[in-house]
C-alpha positions as a Python dict, from the first residue, in 0.01 Angstrom:
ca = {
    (1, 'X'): (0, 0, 0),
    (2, 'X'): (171, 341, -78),
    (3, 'X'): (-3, 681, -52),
    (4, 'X'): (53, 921, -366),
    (5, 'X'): (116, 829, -699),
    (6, 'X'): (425, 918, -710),
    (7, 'X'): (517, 645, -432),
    (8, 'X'): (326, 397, -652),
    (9, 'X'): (485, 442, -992),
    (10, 'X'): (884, 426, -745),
    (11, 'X'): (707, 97, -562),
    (12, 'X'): (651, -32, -911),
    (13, 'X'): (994, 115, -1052),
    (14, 'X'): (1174, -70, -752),
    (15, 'X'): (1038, -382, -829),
    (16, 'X'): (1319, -533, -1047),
    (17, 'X'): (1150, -912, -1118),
    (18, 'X'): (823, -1060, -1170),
    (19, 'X'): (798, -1198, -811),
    (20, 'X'): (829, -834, -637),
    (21, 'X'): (562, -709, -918),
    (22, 'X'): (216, -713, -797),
    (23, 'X'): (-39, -952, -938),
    (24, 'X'): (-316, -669, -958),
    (25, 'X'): (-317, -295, -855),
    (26, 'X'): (-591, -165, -634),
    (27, 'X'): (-586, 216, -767),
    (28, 'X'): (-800, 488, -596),
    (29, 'X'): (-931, 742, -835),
    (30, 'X'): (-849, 1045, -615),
    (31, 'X'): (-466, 992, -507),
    (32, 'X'): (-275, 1287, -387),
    (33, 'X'): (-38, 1432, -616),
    (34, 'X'): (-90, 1219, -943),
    (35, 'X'): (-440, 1140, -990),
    (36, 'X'): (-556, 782, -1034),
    (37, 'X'): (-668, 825, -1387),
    (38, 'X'): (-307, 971, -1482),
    (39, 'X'): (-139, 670, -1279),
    (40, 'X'): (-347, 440, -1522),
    (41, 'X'): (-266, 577, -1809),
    (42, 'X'): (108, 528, -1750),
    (43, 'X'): (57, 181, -1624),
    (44, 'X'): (-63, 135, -1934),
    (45, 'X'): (158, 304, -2138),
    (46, 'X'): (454, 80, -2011),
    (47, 'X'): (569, -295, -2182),
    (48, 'X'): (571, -471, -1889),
    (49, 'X'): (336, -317, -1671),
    (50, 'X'): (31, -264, -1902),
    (51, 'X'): (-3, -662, -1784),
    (52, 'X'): (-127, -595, -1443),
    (53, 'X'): (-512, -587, -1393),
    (54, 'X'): (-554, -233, -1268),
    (55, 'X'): (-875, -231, -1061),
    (56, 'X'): (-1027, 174, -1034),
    (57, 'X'): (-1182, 245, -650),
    (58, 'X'): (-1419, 479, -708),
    (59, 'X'): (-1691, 606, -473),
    (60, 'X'): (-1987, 703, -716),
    (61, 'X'): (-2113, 472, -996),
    (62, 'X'): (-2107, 788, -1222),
    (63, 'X'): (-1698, 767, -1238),
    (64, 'X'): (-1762, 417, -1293),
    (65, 'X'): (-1964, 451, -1636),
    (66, 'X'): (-1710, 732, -1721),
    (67, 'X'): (-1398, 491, -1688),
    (68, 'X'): (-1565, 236, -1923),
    (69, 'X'): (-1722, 480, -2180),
    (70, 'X'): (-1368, 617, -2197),
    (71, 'X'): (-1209, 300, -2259),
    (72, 'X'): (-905, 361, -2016),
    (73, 'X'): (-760, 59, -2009),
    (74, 'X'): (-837, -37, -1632),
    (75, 'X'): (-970, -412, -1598),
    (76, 'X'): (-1246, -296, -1349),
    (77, 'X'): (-1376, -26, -1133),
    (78, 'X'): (-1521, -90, -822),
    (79, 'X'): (-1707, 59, -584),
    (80, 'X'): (-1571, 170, -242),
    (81, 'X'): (-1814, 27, 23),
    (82, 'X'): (-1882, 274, 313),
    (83, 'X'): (-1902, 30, 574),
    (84, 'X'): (-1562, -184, 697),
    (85, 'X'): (-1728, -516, 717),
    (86, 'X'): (-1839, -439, 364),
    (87, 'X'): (-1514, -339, 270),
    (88, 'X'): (-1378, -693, 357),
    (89, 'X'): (-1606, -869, 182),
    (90, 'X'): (-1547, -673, -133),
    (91, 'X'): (-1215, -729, -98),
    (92, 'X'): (-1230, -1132, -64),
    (93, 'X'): (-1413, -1137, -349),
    (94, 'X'): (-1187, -925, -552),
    (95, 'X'): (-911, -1138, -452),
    (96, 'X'): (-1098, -1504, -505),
    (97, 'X'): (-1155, -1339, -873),
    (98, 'X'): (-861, -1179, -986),
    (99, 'X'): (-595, -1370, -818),
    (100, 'X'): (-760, -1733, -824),
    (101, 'X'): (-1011, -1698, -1104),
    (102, 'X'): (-959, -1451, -1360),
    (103, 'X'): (-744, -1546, -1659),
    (104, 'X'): (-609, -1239, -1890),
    (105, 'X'): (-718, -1227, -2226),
    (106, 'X'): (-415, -1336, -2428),
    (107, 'X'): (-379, -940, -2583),
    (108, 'X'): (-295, -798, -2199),
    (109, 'X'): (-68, -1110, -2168),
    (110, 'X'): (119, -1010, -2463),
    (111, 'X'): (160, -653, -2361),
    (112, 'X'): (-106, -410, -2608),
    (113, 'X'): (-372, -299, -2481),
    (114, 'X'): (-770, -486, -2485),
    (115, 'X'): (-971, -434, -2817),
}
């Protein structure tokens, strides 16, 4: 967990080999310094990470619709829940999907972006 952007795109820059590179990215729309959305867009931008699922946080279903009518590459979005016991529920079942269920679509494996 880091707390700006900038701290994010260093976390990802120290992570030299596939098994310190995360296996999906939680990103909250509204981070301090660089925004979410700009985070995302170099994520995707990059060779090797524009293979991570990037999952958007968002608190209104509004940003939501916006991410997905703008196409910006993130695998999800995802509510916030207010309440903490719905917050770890969400987050099991984020987890039993992406990192036990989900397989990537062989275009994100290869590195270019989803059609």
């Amino acid at each position: 967990m880091v707390s700006s952007g900038e701290a994010a795109l260093a976390r990802l820059d120290a992570s030299t080999t596939a098994r310190q590179c995360p296996h999906l990215i939680l990103l909250d729309r509204k981070l301090p310094g660089r925004s979410g959305l700009t985070l995302l867009q170099q994520l995707t931008r990059h060779p090797q990470r524009c293979r991570i699922p990037v999952v958007i946080l968002s608190v209104s279903h509004a940003t939501c619709a916006v991410l997905a009518s703008d196409q910006e590459d993130a695998s999800s979005c995802l509510m916030k829940p207010e309440r903490s016991k719905d917050r770890i529920r969400t987050l099991q079942a984020l987890s039993a999907f992406w990192l036990r269920a989900a397989t990537l679509v062989p275009s994100r494996l290869n590195g270019q972006n989803s059609v």
